[in-house]
LOTOR-765206 format. One record per residue: residue number from 0; residue in one letter; x, y, z of N, C-alpha, C in turn. Coordinates in pm, 1 decimal. Layout:
[atom NUM,A,[X,Y,Z],[X,Y,Z],[X,Y,Z]]
...
% end
This chain:
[atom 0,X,[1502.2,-1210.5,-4394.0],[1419.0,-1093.8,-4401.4],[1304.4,-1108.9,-4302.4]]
[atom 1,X,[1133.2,-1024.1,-4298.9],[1086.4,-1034.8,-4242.8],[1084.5,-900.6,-4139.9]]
[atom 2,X,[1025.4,-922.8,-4047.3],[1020.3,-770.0,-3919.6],[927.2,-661.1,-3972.4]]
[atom 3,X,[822.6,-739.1,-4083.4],[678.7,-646.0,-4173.3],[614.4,-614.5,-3980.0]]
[atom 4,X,[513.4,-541.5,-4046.4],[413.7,-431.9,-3976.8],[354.7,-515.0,-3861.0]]
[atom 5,X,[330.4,-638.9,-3942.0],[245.2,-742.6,-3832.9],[342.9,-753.6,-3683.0]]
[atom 6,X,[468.9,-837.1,-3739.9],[572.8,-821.5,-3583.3],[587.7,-722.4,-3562.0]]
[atom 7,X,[625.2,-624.2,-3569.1],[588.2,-498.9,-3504.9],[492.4,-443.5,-3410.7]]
[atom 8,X,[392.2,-491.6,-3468.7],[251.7,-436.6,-3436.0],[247.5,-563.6,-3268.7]]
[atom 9,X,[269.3,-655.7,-3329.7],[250.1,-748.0,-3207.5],[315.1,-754.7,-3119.6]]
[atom 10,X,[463.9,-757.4,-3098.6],[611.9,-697.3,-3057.2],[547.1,-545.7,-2929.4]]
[atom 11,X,[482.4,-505.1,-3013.3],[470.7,-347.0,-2944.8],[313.2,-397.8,-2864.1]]
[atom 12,X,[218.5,-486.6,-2876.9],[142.2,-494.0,-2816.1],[179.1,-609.6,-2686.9]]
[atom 13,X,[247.7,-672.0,-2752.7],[316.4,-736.2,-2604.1],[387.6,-702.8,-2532.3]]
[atom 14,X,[447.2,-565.6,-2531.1],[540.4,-463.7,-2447.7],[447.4,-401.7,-2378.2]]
[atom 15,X,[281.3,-357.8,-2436.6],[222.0,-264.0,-2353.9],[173.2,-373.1,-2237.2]]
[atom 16,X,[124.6,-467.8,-2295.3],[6.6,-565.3,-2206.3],[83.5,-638.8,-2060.8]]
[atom 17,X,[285.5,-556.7,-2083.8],[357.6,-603.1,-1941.8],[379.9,-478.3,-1876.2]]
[atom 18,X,[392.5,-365.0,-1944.2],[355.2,-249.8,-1880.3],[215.3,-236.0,-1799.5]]
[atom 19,X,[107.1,-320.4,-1829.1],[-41.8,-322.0,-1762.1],[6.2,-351.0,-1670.2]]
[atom 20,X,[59.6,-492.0,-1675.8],[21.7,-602.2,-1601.6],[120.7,-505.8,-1463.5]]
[atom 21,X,[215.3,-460.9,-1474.8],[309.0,-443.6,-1383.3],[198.2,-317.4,-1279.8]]
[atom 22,X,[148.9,-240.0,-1366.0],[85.9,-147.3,-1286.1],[-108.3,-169.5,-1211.8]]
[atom 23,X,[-128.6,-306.1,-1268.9],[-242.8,-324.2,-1217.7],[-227.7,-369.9,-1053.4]]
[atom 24,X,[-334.0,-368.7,-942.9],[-304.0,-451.2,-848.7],[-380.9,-351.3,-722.2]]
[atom 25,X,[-338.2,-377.5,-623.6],[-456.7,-296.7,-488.6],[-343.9,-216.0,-471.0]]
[atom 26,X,[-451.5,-70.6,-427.9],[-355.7,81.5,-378.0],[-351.2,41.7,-232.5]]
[atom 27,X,[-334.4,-67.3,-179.6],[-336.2,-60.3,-43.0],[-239.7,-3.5,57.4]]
[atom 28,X,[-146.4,-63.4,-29.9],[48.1,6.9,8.0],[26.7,124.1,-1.7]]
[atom 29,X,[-16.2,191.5,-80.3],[-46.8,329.7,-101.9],[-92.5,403.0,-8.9]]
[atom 30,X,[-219.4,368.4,-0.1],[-335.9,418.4,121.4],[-272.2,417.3,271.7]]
[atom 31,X,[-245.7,305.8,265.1],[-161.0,288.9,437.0],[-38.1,440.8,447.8]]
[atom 32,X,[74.7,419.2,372.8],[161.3,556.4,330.5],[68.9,682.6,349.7]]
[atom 33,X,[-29.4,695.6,290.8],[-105.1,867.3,298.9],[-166.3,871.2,418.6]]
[atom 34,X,[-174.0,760.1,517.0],[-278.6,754.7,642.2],[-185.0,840.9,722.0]]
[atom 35,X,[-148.3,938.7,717.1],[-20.0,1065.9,813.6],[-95.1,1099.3,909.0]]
[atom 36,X,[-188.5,1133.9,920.5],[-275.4,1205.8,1015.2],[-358.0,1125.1,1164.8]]
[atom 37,X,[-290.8,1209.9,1261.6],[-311.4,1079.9,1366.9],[-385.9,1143.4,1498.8]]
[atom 38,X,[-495.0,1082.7,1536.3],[-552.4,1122.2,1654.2],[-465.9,1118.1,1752.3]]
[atom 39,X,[-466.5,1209.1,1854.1],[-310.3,1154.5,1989.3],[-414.1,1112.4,2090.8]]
[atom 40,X,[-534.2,1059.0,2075.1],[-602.9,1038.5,2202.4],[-637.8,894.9,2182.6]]
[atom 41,X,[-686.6,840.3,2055.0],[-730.5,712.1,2003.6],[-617.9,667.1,1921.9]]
[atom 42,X,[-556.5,740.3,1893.7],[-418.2,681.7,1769.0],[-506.8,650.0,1658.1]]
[atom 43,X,[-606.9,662.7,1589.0],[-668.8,685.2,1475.6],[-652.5,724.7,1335.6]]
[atom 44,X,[-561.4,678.9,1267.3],[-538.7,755.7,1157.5],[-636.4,789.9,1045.3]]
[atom 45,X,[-609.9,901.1,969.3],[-695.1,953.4,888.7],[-619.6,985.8,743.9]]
[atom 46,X,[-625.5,1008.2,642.7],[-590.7,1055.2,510.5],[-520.5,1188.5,527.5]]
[atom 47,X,[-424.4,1159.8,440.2],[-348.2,1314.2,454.5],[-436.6,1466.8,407.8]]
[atom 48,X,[-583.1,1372.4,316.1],[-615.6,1492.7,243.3],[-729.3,1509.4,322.8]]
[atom 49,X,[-765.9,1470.5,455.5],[-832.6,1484.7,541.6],[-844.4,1609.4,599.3]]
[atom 50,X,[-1015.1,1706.7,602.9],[-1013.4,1817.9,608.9],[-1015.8,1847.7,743.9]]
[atom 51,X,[-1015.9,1978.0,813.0],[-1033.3,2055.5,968.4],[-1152.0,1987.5,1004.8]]
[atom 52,X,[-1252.0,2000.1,905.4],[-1412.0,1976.5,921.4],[-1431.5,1830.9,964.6]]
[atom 53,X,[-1372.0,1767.0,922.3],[-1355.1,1629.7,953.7],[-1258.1,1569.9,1046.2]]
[atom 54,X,[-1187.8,1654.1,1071.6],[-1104.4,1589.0,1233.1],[-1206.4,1677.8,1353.9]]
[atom 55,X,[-1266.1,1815.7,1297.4],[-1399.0,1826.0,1429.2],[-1507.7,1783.2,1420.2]]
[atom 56,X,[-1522.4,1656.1,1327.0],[-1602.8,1584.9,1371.2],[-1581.4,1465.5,1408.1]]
[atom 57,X,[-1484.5,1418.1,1351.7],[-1412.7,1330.6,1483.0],[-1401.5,1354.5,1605.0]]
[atom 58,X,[-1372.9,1437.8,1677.0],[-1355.3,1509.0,1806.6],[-1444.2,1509.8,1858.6]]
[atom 59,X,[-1603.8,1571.9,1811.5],[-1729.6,1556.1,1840.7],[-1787.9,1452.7,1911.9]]
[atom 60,X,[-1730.8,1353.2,1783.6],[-1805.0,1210.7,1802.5],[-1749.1,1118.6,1873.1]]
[atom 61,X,[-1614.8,1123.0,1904.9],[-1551.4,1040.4,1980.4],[-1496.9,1096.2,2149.3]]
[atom 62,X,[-1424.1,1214.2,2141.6],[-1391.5,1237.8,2224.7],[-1467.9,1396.4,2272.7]]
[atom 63,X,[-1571.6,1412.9,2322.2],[-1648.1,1537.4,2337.5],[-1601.6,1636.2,2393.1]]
[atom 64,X,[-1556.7,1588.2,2515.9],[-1453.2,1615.9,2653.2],[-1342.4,1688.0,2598.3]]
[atom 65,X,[-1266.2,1655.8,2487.0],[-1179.5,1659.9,2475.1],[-1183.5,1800.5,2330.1]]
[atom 66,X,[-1036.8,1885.8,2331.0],[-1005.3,1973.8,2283.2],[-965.8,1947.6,2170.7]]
[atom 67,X,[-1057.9,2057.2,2039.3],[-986.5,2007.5,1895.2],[-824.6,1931.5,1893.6]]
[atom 68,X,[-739.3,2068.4,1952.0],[-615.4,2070.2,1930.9],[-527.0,1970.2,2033.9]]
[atom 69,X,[-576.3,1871.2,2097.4],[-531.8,1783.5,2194.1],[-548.7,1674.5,2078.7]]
[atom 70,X,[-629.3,1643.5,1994.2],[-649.9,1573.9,1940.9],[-553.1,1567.7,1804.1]]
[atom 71,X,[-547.3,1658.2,1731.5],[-450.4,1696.4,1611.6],[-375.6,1822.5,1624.7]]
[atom 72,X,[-279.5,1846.1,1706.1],[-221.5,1976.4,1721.9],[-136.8,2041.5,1587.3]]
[atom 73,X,[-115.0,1892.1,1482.2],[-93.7,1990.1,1342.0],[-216.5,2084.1,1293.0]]
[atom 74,X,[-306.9,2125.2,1363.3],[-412.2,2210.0,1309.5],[-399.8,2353.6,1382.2]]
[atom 75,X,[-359.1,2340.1,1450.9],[-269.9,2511.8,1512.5],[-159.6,2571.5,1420.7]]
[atom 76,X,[-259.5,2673.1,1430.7],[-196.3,2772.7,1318.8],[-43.4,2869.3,1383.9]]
% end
């Protein structure tokens, strides 16, 4: 006999605490994957959720000379 509330209870808390363990750790793999967005003048990448406002100011600050859309031509509509 035996398999009361206690093993159970403990059984099920040592199932969650490998479910943690598996999902704790650095989003780095992650971050690198979403970096899509690419300067064609510096090769610079940026975040996919990276706004207009922020690739013209990139442009600003780095390349002055140079044309929004030379820089990220996925921003032509």
């Amino acid at each position: 006999m035996g398999g009361g509330n206690g093993q159970k209870s403990r059984t099920a808390r040592e199932r969650n605490m490998e479910k943690q363990k598996a999902t704790k750790g650095s989003q780095l793999e992650s971050n690198k994957k979403a970096m899509n967005i690419q300067c064609k003048i510096c090769m610079q990448t940026f975040m996919c959720t990276t706004t207009e406002v922020k690739c013209r100011e990139h442009v600003e600050a780095k390349h002055p000379k140079a044309d929004l859309y030379q820089c990220f031509p996925h921003l032509k509509k």
